[in-house]
TORVEXNU-879049 format. One line per 2 residues: their letters; for each residue z, x, y of N, C-alpha, C. Coordinates in steps of 0.1 Angstrom, whole numbers, plus 5000, padded with zeros to 4 digits. Atoms other than C-alpha are relative to their C-alpha. Layout:
# TORVEXNU-879049
A	Z/X/Y/Z/X/Y/Z/X/Y | ...
//
This chain:
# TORVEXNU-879049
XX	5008/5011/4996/5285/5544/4511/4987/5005/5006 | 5014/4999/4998/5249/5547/4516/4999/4996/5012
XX	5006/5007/4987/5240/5541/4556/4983/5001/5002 | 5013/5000/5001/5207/5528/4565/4996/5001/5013
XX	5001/4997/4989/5193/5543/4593/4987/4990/5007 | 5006/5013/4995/5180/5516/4620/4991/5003/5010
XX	5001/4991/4984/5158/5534/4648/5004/4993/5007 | 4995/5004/4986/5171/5532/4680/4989/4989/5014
XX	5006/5006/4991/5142/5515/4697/5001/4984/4989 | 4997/5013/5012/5146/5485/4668/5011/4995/5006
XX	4985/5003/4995/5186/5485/4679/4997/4994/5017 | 4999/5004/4985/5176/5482/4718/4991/4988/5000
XX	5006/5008/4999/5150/5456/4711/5005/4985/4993 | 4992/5009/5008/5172/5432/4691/5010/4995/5012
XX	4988/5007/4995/5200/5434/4715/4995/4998/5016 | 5007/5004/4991/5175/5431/4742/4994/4980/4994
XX	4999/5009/5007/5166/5397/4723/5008/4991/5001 | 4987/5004/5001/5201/5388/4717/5006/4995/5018
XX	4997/4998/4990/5208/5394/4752/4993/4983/5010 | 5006/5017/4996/5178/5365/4761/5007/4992/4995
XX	4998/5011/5008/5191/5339/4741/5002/4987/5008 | 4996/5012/4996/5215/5325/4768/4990/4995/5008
XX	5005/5006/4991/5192/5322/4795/4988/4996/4997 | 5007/5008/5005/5166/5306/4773/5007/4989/4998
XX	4993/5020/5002/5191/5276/4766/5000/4998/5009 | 4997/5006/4984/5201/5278/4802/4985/4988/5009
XX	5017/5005/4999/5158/5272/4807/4997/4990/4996 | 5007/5011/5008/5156/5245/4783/5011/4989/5006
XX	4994/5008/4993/5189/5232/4798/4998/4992/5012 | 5003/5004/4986/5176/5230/4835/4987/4998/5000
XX	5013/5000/4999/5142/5220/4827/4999/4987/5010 | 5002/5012/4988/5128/5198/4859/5000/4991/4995
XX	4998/5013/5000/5134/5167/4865/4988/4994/5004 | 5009/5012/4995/5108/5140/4872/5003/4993/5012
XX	4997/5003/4986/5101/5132/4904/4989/4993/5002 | 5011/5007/4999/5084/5102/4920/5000/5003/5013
XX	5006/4998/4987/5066/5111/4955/4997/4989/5007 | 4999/5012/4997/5067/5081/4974/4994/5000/5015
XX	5011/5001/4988/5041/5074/5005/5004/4987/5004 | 4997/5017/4998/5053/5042/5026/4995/5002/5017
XX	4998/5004/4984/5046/5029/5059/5007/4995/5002 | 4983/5002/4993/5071/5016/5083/4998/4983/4992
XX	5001/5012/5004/5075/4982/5059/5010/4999/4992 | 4986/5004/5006/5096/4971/5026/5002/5011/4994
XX	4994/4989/5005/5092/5006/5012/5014/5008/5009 | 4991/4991/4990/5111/5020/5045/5015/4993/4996
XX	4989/5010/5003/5138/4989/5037/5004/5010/4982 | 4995/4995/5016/5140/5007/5001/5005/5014/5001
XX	4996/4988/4999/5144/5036/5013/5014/5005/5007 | 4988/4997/4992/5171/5033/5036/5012/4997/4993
XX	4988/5003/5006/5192/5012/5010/5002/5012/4988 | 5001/4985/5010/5186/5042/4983/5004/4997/4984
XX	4995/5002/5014/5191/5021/4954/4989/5003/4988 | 5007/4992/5007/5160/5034/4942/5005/5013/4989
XX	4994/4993/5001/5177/5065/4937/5008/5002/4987 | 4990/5002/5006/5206/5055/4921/4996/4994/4984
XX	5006/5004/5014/5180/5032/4892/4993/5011/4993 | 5010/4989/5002/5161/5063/4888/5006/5008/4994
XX	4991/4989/5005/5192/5089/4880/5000/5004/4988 | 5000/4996/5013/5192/5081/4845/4994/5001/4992
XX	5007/4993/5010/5160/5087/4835/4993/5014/5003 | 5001/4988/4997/5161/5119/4849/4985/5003/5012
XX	5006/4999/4982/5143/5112/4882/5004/5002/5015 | 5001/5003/4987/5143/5119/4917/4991/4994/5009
XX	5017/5008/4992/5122/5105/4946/5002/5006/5011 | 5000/4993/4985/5110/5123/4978/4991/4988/5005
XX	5008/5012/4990/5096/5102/5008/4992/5007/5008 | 5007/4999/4990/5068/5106/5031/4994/4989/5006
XX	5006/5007/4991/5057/5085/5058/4988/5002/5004 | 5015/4998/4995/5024/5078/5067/4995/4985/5009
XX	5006/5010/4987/5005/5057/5096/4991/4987/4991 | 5012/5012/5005/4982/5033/5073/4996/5006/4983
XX	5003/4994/5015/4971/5031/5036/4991/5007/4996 | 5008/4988/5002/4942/5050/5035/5001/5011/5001
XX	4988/4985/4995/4960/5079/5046/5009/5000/4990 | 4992/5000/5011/4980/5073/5018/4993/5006/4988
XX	5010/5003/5009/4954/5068/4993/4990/5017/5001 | 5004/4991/4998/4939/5098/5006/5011/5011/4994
XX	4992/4988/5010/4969/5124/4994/5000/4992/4987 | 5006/5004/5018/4969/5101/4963/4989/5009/4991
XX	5008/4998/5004/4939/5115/4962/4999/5020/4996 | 4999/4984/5003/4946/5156/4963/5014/5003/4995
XX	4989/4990/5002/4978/5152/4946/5010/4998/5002 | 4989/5004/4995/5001/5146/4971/5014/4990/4997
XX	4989/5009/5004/5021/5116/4965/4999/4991/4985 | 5002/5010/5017/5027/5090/4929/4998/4993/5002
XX	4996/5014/4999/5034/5060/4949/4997/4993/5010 | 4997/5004/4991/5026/5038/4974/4998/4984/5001
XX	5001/5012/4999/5022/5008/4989/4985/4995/5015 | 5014/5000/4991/4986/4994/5009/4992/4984/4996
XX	5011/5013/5001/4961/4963/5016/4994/4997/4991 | 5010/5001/5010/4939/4951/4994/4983/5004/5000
XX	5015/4988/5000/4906/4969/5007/4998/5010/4998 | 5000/4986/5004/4918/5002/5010/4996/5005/4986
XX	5003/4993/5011/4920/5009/4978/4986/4997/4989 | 5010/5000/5006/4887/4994/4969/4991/5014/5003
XX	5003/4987/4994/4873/5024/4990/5001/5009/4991 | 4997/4992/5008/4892/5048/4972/4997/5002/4984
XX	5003/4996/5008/4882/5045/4944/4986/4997/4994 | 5018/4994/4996/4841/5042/4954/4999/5013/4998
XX	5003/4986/4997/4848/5079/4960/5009/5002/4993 | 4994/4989/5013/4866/5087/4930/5014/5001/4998
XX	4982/5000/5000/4904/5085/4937/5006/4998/4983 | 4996/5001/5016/4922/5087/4902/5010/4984/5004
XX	4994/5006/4994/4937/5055/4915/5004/4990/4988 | 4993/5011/5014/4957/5028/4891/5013/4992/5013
XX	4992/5004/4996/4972/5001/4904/5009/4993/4992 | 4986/5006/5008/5008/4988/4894/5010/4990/5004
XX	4994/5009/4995/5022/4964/4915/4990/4990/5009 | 5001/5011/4993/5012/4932/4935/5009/4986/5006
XX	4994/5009/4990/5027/4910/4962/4995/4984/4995 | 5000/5018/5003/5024/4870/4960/4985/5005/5013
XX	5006/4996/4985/4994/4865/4987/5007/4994/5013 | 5001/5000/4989/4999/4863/5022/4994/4995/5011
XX	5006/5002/4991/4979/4848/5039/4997/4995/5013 | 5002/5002/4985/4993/4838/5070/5005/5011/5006
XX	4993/4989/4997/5004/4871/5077/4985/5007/5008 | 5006/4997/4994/4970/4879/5092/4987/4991/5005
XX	5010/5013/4998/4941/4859/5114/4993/5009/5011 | 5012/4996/4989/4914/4862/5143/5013/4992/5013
XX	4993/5004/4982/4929/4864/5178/4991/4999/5014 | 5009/4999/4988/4914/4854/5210/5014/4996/5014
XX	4992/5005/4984/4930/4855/5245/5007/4981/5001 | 4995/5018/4998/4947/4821/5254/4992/4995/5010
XX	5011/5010/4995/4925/4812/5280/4986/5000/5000 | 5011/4997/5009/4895/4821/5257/4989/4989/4999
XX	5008/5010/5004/4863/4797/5256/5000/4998/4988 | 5002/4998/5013/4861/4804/5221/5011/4989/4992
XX	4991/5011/5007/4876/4773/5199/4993/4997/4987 | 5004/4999/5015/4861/4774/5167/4994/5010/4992
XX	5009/4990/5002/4849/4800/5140/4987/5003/5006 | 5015/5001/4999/4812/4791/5150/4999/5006/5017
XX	5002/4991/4982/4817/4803/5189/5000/5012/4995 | 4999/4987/4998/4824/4838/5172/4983/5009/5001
XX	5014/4994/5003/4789/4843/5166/4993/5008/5011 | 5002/4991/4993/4776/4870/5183/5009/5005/5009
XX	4990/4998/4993/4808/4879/5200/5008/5011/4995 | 4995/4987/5002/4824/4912/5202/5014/4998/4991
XX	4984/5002/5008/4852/4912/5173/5006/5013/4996 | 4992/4989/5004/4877/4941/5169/5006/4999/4985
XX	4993/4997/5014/4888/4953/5133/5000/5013/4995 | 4998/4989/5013/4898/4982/5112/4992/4998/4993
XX	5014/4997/5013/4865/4992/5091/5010/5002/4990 | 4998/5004/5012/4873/4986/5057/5015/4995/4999
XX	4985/5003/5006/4907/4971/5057/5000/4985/4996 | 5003/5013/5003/4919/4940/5047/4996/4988/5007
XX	5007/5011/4993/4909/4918/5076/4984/5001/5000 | 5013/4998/5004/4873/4934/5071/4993/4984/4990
XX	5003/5016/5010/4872/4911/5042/5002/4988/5001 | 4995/5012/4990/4885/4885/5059/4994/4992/5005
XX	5011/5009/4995/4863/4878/5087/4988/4999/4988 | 5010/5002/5003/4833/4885/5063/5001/4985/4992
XX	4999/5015/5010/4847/4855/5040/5001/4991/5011 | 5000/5008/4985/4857/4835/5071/4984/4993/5007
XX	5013/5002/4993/4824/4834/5085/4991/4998/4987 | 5002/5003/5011/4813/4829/5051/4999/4983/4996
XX	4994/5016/5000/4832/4797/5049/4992/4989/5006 | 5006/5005/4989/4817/4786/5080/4985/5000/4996
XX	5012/5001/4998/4784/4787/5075/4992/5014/5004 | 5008/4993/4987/4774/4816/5094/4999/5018/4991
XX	5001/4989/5006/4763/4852/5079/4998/5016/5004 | 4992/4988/4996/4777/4888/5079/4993/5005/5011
XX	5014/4998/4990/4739/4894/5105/5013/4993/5011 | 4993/5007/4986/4761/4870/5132/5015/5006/5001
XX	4985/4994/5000/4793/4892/5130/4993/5013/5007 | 4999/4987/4993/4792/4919/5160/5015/5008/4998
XX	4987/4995/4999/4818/4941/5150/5002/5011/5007 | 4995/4990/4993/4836/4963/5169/5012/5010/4992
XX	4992/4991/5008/4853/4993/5145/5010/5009/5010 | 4990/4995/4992/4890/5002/5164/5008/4998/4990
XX	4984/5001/5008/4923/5014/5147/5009/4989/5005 | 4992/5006/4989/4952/4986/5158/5001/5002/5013
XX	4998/4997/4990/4961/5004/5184/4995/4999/5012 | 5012/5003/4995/4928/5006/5201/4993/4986/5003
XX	5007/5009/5000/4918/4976/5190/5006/4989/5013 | 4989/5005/4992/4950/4965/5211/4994/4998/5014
XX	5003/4996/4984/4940/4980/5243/4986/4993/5000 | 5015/5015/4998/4905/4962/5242/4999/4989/4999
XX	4995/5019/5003/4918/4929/5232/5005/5001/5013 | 4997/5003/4991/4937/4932/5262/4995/5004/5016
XX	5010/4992/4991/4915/4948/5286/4987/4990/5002 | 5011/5010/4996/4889/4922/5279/4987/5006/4993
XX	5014/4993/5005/4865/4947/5262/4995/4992/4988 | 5002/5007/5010/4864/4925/5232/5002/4986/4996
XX	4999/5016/4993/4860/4888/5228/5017/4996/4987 | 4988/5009/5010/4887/4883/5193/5005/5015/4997
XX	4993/4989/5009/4904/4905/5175/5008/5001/4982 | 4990/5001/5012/4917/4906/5138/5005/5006/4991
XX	4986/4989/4999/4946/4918/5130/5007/4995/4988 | 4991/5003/5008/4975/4917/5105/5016/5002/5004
XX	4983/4995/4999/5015/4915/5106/5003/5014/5000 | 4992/5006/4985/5034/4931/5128/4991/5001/5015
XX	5012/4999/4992/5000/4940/5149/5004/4982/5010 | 5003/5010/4995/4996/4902/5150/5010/4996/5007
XX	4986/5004/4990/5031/4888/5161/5004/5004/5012 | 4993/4992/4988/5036/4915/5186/4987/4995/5013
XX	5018/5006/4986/4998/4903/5204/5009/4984/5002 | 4997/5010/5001/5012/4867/5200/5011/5001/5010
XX	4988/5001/4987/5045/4875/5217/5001/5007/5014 | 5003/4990/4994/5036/4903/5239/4990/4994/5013
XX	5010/5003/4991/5003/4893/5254/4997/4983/4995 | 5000/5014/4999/5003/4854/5246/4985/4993/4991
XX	5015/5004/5004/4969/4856/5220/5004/4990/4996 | 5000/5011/5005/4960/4825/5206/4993/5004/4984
XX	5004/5002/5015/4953/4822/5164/4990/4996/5002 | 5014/5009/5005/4917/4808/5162/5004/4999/4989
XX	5003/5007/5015/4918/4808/5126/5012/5015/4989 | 4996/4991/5009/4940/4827/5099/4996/5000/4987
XX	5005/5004/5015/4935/4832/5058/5003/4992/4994 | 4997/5005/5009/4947/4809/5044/4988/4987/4999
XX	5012/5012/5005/4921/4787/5023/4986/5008/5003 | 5013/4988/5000/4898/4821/5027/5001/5012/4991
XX	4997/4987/5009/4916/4849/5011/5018/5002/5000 | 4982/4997/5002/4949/4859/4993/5006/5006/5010
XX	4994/5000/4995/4958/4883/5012/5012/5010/4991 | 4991/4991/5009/4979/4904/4986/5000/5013/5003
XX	5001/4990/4996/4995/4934/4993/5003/5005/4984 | 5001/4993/5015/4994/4962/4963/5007/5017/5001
XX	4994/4985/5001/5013/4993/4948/4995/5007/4991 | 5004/4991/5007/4993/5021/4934/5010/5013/4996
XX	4994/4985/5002/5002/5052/4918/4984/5004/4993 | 5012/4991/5008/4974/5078/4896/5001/4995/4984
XX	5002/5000/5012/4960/5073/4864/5010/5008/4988 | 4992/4988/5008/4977/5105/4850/5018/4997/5004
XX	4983/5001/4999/5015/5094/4862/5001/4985/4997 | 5000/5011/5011/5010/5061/4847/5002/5003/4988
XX	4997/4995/5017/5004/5073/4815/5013/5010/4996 | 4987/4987/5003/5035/5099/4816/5011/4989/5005
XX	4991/5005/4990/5058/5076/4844/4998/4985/4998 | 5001/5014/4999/5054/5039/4833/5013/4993/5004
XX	4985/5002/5004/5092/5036/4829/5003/5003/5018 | 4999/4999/4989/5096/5052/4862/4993/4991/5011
XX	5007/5013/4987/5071/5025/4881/5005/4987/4999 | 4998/5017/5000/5080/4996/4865/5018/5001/5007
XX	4987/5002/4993/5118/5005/4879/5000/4999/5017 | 5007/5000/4983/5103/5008/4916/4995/4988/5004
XX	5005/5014/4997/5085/4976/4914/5009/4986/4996 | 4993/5011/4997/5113/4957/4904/5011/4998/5011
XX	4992/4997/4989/5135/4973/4932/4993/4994/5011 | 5008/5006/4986/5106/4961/4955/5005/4986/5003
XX	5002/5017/4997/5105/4929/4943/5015/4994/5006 | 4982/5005/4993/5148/4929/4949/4999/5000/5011
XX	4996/5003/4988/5142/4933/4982/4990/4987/5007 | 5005/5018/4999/5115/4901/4982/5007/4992/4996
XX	4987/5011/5000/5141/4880/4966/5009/5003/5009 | 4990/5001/4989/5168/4891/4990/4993/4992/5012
XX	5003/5005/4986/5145/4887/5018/4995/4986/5008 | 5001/5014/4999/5135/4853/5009/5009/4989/5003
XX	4989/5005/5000/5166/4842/5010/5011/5005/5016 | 4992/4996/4988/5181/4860/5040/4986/5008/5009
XX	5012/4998/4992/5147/4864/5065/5008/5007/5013 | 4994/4996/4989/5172/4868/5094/5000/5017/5004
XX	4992/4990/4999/5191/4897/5083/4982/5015/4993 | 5012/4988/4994/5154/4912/5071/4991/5002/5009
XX	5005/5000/4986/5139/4906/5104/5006/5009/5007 | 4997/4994/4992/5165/4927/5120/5002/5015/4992
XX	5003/4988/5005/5161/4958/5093/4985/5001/5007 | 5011/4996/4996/5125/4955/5102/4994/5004/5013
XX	5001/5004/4988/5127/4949/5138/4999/5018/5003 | 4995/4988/4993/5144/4986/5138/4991/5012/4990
XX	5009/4991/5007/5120/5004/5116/4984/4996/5006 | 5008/4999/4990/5091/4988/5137/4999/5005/5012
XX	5000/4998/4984/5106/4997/5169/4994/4988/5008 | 5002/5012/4993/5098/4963/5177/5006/4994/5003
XX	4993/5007/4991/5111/4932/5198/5006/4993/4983 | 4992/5011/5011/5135/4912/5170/4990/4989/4995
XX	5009/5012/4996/5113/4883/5180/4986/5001/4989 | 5011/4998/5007/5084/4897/5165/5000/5001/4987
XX	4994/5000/5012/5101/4905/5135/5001/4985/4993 | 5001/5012/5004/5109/4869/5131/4990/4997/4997
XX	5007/5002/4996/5083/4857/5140/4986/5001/4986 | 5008/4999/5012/5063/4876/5113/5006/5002/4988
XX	4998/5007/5011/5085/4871/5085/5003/4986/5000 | 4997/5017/5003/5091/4834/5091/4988/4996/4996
XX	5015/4996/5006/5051/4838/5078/5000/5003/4987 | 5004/4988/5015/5056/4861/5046/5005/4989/4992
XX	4996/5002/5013/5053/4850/5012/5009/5006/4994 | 4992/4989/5009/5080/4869/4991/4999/4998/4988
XX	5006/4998/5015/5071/4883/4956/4995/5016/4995 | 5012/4988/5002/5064/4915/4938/4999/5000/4986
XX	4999/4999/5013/5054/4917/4903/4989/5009/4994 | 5009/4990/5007/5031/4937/4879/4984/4996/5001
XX	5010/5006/5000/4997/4938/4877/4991/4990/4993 | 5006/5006/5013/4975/4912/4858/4987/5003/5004
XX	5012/4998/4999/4938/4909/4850/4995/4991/5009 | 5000/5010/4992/4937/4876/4866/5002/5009/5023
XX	5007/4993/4984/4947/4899/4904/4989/5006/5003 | 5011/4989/4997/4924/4927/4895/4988/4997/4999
XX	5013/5008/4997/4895/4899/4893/4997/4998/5018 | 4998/5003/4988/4908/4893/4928/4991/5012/5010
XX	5009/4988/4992/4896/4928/4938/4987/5002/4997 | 5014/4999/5006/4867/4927/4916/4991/4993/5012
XX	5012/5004/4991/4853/4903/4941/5001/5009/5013 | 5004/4993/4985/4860/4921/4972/4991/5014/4996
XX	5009/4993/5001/4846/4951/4957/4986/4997/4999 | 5017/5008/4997/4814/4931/4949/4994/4999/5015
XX	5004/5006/4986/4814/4919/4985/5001/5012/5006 | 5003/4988/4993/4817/4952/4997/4990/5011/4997
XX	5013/4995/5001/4788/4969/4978/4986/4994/5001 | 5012/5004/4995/4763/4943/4985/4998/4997/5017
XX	5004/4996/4987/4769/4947/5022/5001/5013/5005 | 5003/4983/4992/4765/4985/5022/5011/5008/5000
XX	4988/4999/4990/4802/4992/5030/5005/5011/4987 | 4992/4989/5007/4809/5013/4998/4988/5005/4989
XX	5012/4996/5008/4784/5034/4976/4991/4995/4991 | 5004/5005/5018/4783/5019/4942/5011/4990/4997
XX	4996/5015/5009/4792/4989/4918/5014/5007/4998 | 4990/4993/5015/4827/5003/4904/5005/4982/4993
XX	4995/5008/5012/4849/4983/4876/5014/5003/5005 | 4984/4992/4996/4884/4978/4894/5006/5002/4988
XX	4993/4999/5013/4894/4972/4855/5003/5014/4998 | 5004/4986/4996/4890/5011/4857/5013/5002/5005
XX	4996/4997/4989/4913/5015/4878/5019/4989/4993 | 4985/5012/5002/4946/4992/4857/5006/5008/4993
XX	4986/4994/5004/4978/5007/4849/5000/4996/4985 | 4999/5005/5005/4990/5005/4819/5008/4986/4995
XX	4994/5019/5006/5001/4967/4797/4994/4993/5013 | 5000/5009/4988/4986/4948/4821/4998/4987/4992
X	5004/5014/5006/4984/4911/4813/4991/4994/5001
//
C-alpha cells in the first residue's frame, strides 16, 4: 500500500482546526442576548420595576432589562443621548430640547393627557386671584419643562404675552424653598411636587391645564433600537399601559406603591392620583402634531435653536 506523506505542519494545523470547532458552536450558542436599558424616575416605571413582569414578557425573545434611576427627564434624555440607556419615560418638553441638539431621539409611547396633574400655585393667603394678577409677578418653573409650556399657553389664553411673564428658573426643589420662603409670588409645578405643596404647605391652585394643554407624558427610546428592538418596546408599552389599567381601577392600592417609592405622606399620593388620567398607548401622528406645536412655540420664543420636524423623531408604524 502506497502511503501519502502529509507534512507535519498540515497534520497540526487541521487538528488545531478540528480542535476549534466546539468552541465556535459553543460562540454561536451563547451569543448575547438583547438587552433593554431602562432610565425611570421614581414613578410607574419604578411600579414596573418592582413587579418584574417586564422581565418575565421579555425572556422569550431573548431579552433582558437593566434599570437606572435618574432625578428628571432630561437627565435621562441626556444618556439617551451618549448611549447610555434604550428606554425611558419623561414630559412633553424635554424631549423637544433634545432633539434641537441632536439627540437620536424616537418616541414610542404616550400617556392619555393629564392635565390636572399640574397647575400655578400661590400661597393661600395670596392677593393674587386670577391669571391676570400674575403679570409681572415673580413665577417659579423648571426652564424648559412641561409647565414651561404651560404658563406660556396659560397666559396666552388670557390675554396677556410671554413680555408680562417674570420667570424665575428653579429645579422643584428650589423652586420649593422660595415658594415657601416668600421669594416668589406663584409657583408651577407638576405631580407629586404639586400635592405635597397643597398638603404640606397649604398652596392654593390659581389655575391648572386643563382647557390649555394636554399634558401627556411620553416613552422614548433611539432611532437605531427602534429599528432593531420594535418587538421589544411595543412589549414594555403594553406592560406600562397594564399598570394604567390596574391603577385605574385600584387608585388606592397604587397610591400606596407610590406613596413608598416617593417617600411621601400616603395623602399625597392620593391626592395626586385621585387627579391622573390612566392610559398608555403607541404613538400616533395625531400626538406628535401635539409636540409639533410646542416645538413651534418654543423656537419662536428663543427657547431652542432651530425649527426641527418632531415627525423626525417617530418610531416605527406609527398611525
Amino acid at each position: 500500500m502506497t502511503r501519502i506523506a502529509i507534512p507535519r505542519r498540515r497534520l497540526l494545523q487541521g487538528a488545531a482546526a478540528a480542535l476549534a470547532l466546539p468552541s465556535s458552536f459553543a460562540a454561536l450558542a451563547q451569543a448575547p442576548a438583547r438587552q433593554l436599558r431602562i432610565g425611570h424616575q421614581k414613578g410607574y416605571l419604578s411600579v414596573l420595576k418592582a413587579r418584574g413582569t417586564l422581565e418575565k414578557r421579555l425572556a422569550p425573545l431573548g431579552a433582558t432589562v437593566k434599570w437606572t434611576e435618574f432625578t428628571a427627564g432630561p437627565v435621562q434624555l441626556e444618556a439617551l443621548n451618549v448611549g447610555s440607556i434604550d428606554f425611558g419615560d419623561v414630559g412633553e418638553a424635554p424631549p423637544i430640547f433634545a432633539q434641537a441638539a441632536g439627540a437620536p431621539l424616537a418616541y414610542v409611547g404616550a400617556t392619555v393627557p393629564r392635565p390636572k396633574t399640574e397647575a400655578v400655585l400661590v400661597p393661600k393667603g395670596s392677593a393674587i386671584q386670577t391669571v391676570a394678577d400674575l403679570k409681572g409677578k415673580k413665577i417659579a418653573l423648571n426652564k424648559g419643562s412641561n409647565v414651561h409650556y404651560f404658563i406660556v399657553k396659560l397666559f396666552e389664553k388670557h390675554g396677556l404675552a410671554y413680555s408680562d411673564l417674570n420667570l424665575v428658573y428653579l429645579p422643584p426643589a428650589d423652586a420649593r424653598a422660595a415658594f415657601e420662603k416668600g421669594s416668589v409670588d406663584a409657583w408651577v409645578i407638576w405631580d407629586p411636587f404639586l400635592a405635597a405643596a397643597q398638603q404640606s404647605l397649604d398652596a392654593r391652585i390659581l389655575a391648572d391645564a386643563v382647557g390649555v394643554v394636554g399634558n401627556r407624558a411620553y416613552y422614548f427610546s433611539s432611532l437605531d433600537y427602534v429599528a432593531k428592538n420594535a418587538d421589544v418596546l411595543a412589549v414594555a408599552i403594553e406592560e406600562v399601559n397594564k399598570i394604567d389599567q390596574w391603577g385605574a381601577a385600584h387608585r388606592n392600592e397604587l397610591a400606596t406603591e407610590l406613596s413608598a417609592i416617593w417617600g411621601l405622606p400616603k395623602a399625597v399620593a392620593d391626592l395626586s392620583q385621585g387627579r391622573t388620567a390612566y392610559g398608555t398607548g403607541p404613538i400616533t401622528k395625531a400626538i406628535l402634531a401635539e409636540q409639533q406645536q410646542i416645538a413651534d412655540t418654543f423656537f419662536a420664543l428663543k427657547l431652542i435653536p432651530k425649527k426641527i420636524n418632531v415627525l423626525e423623531a417617530a418610531g416605527a408604524g406609527i398611525a
